[in-house]
FIVEX-505097 format. One record per residue (C-alpha): x, y, z; residue number from 1; residue in one letter. Coordinates in Angstrom, 1 decimal, padded with zeros to 4 digits. Layout:
<rec xx="X" yy="Y" zz="Z" bapa="NUM" kepa="a"/>
...
This chain:
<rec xx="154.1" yy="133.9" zz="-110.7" bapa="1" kepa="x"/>
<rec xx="155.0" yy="136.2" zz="-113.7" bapa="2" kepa="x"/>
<rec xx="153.9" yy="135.4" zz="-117.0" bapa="3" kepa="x"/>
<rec xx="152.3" yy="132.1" zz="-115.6" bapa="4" kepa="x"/>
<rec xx="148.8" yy="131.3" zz="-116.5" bapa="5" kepa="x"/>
<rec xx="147.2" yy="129.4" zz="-113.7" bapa="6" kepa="x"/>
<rec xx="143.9" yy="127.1" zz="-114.9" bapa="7" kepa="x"/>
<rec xx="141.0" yy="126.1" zz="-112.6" bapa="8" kepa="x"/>
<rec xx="141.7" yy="122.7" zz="-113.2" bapa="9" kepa="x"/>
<rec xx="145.5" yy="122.4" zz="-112.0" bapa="10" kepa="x"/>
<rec xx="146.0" yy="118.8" zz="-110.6" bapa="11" kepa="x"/>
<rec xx="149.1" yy="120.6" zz="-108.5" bapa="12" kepa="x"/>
<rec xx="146.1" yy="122.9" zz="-106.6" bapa="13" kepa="x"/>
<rec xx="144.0" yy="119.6" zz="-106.7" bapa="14" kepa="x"/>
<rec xx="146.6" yy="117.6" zz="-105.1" bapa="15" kepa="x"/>
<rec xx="147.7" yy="120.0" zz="-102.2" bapa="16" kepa="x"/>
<rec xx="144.2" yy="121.1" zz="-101.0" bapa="17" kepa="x"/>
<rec xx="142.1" yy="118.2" zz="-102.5" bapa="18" kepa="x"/>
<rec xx="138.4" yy="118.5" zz="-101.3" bapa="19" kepa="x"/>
<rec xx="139.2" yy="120.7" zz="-098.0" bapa="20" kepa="x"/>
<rec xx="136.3" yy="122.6" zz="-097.7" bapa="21" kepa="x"/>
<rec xx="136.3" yy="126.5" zz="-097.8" bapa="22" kepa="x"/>
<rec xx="137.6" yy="128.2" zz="-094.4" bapa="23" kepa="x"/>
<rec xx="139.3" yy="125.1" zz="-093.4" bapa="24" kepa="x"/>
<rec xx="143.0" yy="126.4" zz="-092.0" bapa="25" kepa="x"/>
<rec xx="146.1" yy="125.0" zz="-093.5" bapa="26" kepa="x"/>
<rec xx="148.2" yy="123.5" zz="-091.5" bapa="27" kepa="x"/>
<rec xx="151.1" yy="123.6" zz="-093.9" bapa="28" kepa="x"/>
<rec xx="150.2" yy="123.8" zz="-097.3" bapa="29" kepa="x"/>
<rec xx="154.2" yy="124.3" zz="-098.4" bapa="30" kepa="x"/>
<rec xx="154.6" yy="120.7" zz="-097.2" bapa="31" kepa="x"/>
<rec xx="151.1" yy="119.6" zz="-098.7" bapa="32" kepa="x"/>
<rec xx="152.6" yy="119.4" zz="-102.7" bapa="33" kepa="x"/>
<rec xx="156.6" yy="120.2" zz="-102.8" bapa="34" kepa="x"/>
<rec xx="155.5" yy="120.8" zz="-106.7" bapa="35" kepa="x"/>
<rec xx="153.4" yy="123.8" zz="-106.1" bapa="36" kepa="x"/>
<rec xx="153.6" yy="127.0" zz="-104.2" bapa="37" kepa="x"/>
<rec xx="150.5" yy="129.2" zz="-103.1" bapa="38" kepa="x"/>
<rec xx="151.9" yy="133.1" zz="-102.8" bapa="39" kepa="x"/>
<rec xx="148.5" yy="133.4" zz="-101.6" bapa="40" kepa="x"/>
<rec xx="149.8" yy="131.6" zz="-098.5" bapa="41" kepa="x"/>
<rec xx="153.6" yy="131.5" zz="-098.8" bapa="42" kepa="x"/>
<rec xx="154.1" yy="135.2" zz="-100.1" bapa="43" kepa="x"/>
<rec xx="151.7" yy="138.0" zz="-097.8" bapa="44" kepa="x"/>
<rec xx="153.9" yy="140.8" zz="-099.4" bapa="45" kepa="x"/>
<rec xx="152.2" yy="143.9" zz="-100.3" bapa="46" kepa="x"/>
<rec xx="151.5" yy="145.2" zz="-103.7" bapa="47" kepa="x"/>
<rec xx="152.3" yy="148.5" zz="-104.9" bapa="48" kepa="x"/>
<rec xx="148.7" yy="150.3" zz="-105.3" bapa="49" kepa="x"/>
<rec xx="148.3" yy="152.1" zz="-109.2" bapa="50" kepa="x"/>
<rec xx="149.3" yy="155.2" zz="-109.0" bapa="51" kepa="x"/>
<rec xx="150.4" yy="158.9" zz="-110.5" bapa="52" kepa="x"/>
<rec xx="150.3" yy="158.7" zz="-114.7" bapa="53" kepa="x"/>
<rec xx="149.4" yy="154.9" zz="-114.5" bapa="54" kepa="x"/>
<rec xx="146.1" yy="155.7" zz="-112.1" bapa="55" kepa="x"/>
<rec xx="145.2" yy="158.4" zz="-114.5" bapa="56" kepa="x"/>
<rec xx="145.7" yy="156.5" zz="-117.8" bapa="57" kepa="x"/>
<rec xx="143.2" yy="154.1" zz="-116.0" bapa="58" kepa="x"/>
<rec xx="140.8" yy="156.2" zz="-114.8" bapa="59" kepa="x"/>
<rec xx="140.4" yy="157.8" zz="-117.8" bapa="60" kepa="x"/>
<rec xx="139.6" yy="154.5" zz="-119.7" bapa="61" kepa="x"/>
<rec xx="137.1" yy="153.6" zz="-117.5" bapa="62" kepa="x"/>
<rec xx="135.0" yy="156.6" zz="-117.6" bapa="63" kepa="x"/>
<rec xx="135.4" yy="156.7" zz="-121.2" bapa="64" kepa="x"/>
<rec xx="135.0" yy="153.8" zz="-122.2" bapa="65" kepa="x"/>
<rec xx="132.5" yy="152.5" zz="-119.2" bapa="66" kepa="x"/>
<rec xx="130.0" yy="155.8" zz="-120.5" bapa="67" kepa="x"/>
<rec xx="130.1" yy="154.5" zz="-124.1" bapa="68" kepa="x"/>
<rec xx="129.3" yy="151.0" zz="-123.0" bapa="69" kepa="x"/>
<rec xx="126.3" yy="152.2" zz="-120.7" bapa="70" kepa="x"/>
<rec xx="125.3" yy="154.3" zz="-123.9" bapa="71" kepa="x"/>
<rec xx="125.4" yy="151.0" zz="-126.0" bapa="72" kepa="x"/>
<rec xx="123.7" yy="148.5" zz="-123.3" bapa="73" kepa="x"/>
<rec xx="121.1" yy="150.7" zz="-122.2" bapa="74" kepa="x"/>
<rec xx="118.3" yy="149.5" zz="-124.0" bapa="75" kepa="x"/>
<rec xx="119.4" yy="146.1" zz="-123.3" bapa="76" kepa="x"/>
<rec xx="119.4" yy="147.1" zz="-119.8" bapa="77" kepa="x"/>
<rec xx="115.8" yy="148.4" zz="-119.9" bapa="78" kepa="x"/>
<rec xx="114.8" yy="145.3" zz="-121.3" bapa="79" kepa="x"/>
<rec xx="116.3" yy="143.3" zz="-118.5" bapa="80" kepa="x"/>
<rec xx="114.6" yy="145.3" zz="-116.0" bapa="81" kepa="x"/>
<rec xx="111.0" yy="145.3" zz="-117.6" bapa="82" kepa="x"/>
<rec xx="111.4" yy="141.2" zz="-117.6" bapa="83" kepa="x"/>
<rec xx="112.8" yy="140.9" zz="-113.9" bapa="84" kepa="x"/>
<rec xx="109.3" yy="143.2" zz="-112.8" bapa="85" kepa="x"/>
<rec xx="107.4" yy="140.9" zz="-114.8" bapa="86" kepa="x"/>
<rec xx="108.7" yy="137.8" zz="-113.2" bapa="87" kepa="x"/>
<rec xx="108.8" yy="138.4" zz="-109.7" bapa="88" kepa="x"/>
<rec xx="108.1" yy="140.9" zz="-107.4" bapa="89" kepa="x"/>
<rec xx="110.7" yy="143.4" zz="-106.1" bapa="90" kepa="x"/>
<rec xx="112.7" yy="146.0" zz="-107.8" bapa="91" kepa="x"/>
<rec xx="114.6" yy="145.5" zz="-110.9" bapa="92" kepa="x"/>
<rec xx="118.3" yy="146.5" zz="-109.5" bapa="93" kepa="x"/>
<rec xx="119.6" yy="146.5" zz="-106.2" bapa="94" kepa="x"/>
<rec xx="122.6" yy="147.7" zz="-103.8" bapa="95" kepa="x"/>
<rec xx="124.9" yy="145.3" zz="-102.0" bapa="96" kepa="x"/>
<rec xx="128.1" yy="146.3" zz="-100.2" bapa="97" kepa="x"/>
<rec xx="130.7" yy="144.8" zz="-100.5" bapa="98" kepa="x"/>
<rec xx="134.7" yy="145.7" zz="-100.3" bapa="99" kepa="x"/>
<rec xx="135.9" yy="148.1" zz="-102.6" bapa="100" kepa="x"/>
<rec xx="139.9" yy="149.8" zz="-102.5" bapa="101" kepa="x"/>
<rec xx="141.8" yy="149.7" zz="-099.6" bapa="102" kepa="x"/>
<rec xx="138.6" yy="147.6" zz="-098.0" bapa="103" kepa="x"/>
<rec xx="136.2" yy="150.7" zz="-098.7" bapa="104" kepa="x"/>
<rec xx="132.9" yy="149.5" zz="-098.5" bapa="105" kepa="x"/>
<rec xx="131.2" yy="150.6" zz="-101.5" bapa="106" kepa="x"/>
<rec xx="127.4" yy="149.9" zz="-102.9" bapa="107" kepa="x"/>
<rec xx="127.9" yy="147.3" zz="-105.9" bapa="108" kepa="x"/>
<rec xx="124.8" yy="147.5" zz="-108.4" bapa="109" kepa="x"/>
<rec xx="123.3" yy="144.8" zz="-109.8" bapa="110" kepa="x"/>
<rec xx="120.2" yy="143.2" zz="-111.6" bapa="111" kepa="x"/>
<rec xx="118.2" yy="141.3" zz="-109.6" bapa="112" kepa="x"/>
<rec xx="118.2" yy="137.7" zz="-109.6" bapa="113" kepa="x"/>
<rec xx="117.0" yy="136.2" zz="-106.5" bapa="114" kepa="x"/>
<rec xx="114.4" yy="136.7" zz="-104.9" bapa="115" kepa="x"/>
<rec xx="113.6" yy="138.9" zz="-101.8" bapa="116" kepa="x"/>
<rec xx="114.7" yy="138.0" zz="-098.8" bapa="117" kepa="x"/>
<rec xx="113.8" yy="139.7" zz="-095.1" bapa="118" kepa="x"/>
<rec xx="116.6" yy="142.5" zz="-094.4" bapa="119" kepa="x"/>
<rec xx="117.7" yy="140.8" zz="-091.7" bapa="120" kepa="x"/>
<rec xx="118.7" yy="137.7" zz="-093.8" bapa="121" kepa="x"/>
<rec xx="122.1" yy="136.0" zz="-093.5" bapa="122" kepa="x"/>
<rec xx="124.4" yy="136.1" zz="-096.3" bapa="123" kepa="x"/>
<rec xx="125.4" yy="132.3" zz="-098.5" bapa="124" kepa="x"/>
<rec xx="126.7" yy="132.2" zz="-101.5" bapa="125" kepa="x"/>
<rec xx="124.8" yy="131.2" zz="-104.9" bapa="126" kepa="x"/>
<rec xx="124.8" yy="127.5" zz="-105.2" bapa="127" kepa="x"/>
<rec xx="123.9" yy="125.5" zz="-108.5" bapa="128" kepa="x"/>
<rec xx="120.0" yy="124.7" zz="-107.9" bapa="129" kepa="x"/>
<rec xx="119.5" yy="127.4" zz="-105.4" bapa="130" kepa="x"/>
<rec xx="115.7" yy="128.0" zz="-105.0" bapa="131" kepa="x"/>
<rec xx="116.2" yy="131.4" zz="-104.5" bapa="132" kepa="x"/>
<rec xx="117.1" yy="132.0" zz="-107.7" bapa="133" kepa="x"/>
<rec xx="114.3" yy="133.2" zz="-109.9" bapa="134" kepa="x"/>
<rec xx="113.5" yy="131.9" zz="-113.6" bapa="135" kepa="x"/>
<rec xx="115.6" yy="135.3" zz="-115.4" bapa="136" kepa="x"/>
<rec xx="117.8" yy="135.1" zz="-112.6" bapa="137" kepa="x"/>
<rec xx="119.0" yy="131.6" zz="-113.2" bapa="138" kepa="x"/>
<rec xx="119.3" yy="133.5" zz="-117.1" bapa="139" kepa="x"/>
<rec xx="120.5" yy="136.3" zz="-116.1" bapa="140" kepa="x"/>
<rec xx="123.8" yy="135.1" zz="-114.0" bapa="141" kepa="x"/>
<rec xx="124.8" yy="132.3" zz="-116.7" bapa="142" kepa="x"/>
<rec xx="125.2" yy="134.7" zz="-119.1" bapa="143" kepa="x"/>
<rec xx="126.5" yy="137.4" zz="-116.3" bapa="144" kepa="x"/>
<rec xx="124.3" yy="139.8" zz="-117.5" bapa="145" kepa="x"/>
<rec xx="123.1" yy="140.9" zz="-113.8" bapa="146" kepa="x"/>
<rec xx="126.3" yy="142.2" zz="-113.6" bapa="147" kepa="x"/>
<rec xx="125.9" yy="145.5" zz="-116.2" bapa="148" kepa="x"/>
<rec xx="124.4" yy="147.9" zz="-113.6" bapa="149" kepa="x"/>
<rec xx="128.4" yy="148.1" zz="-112.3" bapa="150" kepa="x"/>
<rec xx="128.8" yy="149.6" zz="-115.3" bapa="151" kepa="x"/>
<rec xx="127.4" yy="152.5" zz="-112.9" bapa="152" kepa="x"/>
<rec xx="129.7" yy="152.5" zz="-110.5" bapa="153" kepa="x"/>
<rec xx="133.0" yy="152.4" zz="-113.0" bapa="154" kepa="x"/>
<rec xx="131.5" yy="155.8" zz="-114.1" bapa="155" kepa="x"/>
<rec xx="131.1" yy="156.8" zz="-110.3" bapa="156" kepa="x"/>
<rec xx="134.7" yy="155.8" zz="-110.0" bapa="157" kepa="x"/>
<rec xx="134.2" yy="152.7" zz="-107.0" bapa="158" kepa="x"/>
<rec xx="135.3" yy="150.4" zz="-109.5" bapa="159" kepa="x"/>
<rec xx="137.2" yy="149.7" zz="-112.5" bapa="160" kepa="x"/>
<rec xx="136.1" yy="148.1" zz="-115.8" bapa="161" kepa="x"/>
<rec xx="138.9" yy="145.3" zz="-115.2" bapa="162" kepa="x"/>
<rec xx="140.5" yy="144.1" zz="-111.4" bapa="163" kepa="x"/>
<rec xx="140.0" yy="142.0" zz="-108.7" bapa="164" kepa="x"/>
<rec xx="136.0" yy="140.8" zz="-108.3" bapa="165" kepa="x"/>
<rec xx="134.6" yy="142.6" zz="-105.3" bapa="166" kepa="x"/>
<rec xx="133.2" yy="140.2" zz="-102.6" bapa="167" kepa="x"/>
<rec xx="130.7" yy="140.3" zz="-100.2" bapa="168" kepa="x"/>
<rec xx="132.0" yy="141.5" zz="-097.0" bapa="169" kepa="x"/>
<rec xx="130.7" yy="137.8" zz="-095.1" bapa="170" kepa="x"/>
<rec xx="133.1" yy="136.3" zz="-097.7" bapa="171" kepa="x"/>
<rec xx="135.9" yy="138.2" zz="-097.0" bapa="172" kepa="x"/>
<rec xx="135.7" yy="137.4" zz="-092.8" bapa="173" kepa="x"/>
<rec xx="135.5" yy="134.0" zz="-093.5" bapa="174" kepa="x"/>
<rec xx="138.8" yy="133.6" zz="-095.8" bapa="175" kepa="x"/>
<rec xx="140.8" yy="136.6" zz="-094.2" bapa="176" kepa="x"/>
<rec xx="142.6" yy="134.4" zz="-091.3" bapa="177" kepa="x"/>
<rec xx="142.4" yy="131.5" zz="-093.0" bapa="178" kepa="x"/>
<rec xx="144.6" yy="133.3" zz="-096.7" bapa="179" kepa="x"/>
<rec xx="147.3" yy="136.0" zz="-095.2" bapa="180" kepa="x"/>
<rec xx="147.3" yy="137.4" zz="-098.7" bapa="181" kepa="x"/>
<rec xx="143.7" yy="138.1" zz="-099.3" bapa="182" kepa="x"/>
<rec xx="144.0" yy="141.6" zz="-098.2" bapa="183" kepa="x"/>
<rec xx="146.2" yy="142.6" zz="-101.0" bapa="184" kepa="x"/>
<rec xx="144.2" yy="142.3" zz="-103.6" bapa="185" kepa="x"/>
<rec xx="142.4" yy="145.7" zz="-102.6" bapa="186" kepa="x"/>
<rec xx="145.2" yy="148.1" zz="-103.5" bapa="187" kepa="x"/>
<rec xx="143.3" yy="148.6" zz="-106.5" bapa="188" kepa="x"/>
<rec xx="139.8" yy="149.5" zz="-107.6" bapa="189" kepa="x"/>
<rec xx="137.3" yy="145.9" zz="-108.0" bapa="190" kepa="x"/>
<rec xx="136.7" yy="145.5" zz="-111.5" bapa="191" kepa="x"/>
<rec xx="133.2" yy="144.0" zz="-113.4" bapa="192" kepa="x"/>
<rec xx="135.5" yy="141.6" zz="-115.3" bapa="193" kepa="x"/>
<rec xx="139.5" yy="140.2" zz="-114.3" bapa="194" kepa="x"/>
<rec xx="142.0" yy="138.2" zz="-114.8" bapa="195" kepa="x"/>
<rec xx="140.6" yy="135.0" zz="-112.2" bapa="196" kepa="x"/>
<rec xx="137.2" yy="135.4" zz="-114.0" bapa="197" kepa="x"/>
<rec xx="138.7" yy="134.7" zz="-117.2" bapa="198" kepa="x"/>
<rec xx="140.5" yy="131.8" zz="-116.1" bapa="199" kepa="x"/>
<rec xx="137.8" yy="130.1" zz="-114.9" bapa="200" kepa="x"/>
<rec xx="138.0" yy="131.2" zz="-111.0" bapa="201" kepa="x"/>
<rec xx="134.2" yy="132.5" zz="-110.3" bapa="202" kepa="x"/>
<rec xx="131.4" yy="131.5" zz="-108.8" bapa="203" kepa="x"/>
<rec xx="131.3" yy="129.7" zz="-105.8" bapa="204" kepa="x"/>
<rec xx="134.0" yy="129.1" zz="-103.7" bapa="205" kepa="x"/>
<rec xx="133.0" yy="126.0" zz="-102.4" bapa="206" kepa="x"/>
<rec xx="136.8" yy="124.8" zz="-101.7" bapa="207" kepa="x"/>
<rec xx="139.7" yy="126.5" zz="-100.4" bapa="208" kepa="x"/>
<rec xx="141.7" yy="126.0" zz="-103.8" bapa="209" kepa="x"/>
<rec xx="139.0" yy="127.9" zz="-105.3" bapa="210" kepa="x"/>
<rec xx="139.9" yy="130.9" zz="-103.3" bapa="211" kepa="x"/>
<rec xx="143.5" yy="130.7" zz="-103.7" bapa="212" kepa="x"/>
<rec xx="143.5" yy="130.3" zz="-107.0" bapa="213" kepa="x"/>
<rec xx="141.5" yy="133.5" zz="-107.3" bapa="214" kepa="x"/>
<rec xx="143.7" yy="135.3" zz="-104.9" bapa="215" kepa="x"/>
<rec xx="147.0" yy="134.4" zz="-107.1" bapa="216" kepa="x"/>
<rec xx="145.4" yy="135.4" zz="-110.2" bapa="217" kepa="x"/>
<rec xx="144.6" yy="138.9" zz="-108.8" bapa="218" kepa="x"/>
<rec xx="148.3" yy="139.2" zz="-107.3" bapa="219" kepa="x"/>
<rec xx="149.1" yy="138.8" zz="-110.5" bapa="220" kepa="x"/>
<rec xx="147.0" yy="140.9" zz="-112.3" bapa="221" kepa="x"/>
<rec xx="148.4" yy="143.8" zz="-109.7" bapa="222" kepa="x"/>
<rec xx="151.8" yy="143.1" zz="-110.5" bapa="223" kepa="x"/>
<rec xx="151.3" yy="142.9" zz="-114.3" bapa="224" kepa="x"/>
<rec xx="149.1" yy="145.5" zz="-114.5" bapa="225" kepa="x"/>
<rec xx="148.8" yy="147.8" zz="-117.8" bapa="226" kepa="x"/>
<rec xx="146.4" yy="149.3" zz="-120.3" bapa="227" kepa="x"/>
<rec xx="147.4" yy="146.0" zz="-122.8" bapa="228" kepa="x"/>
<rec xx="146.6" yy="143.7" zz="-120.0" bapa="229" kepa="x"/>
<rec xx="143.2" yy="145.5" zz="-119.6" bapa="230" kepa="x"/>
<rec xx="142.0" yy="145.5" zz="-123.2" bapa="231" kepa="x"/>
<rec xx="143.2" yy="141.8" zz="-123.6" bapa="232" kepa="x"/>
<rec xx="141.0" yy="140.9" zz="-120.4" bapa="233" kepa="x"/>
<rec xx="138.2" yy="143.1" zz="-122.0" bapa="234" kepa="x"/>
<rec xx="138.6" yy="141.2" zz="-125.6" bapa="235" kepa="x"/>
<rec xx="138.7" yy="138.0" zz="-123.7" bapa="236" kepa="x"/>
<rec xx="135.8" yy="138.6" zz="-121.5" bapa="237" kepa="x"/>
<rec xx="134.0" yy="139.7" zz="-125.3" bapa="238" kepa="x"/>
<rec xx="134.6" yy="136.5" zz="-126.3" bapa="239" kepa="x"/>
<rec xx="134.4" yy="133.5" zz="-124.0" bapa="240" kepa="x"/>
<rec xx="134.0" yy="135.5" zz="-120.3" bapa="241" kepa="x"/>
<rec xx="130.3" yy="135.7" zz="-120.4" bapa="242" kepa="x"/>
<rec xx="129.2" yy="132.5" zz="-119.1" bapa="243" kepa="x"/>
<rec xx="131.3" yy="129.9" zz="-117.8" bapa="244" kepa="x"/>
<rec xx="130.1" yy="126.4" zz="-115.9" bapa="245" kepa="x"/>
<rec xx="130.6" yy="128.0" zz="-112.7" bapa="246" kepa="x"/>
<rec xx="128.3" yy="130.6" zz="-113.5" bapa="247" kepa="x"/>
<rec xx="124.5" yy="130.1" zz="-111.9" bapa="248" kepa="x"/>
């Protein structure tokens, strides 16, 4: 998959998965569409984790230029938090874990958008209308701006600027037997933006093609990476990675 630039809208993906619903097993996708090929099903190779100069070089751009952003947004930042207090009750950020490198779970910040829900409440993914998202929230997540408070943990060093999204641990065990591959895609830090978010795969993953088309997009991120790759993910998430219509 070198060099290729998958789209969210492939009629190949469309055709071999159709409307199977998320979790569904395959039974054998390979035979599904003879014109396309998953590696996120057909492939369950490992990937060679950053590491040595390459980790360093990466490291050192995150903190860098993660602090300088933070020193920018902050204002904004207060701003957001002052208007979440102001429109619902509950604090302004909060903690979720979710699966960092090698399946560390780390604490993901993040502006709030919802609102609270009893500790004991059962994990679903945002879905377009949800009730439980508040007036900014709705805001707030179209224009991905509940996501600056990871900003934070780039400087802490549990994630990167730019890499794979990192999910919610209930997300993971549901797509885990069901894509072989999905493990590999922690070899490297989680970013706040990547290469599947800027080709359209975010959001819900309401069918399994939108899954695997995540999945291939970070293999091939992993396999591509370098600091060029990262600034031009960076520049594109500048430009046109903010919202997108799977964003709410």
């Amino acid at each position: 998959m070198s060099g290729v630039k998958l789209q969210n809208n492939n009629p190949n993906i469309a055709e071999a998965f159709g409307d199977t619903p998320a979790n569904s097993p395959i039974a054998n996708p390979l035979l599904a569409d003879t014109h396309w090929r998953s590696i996120a099903t057909s492939d369950n190779t490992s990937l060679r984790p950053l590491s040595g100069m390459s980790s360093a070089i990466k490291r050192l751009f995150d903190f860098v230029a993660g602090s300088i952003a933070l020193m920018i947004l902050f204002p904004v930042m207060l701003l957001i938090s002052v208007i979440i207090k102001l429109d619902s009750t509950g604090p302004a950020l909060f903690c979720q874990p979710r699966s960092g490198r090698n399946r560390e779970i780390i604490k993901v910040y993040k502006f709030r958008s919802m609102h609270q829900e009893g500790a004991n409440a059962e994990f679903r993914q945002a879905s377009k209308n949800d009730p439980r998202i508040t007036r900014v929230g709705a805001f707030l997540r179209r224009t991905s701006l509940d996501e600056l408070p990871q900003l934070i943990n780039v400087i802490q060093g549990s994630m990167s600027l730019v890499g794979p999204r990192p999910h919610p641990l209930k997300l993971d065990e549901d797509f885990r037997h069901v894509i072989p591959a999905l493990h590999s895609r922690y070899c490297v830090k989680p970013g706040i933006t990547g290469w599947a978010q800027i080709n359209g795969f975010r959001g819900e993953t309401r069918q399994l093609k939108d899954m695997l088309g995540r999945i291939e997009h970070d293999r091939h991120y992993i396999r591509n990476w370098s600091v060029w790759l990262d600034l031009r993910i960076l520049l594109l998430t500048v430009f046109k990675g903010w919202t997108h219509e799977n964003a709410y």
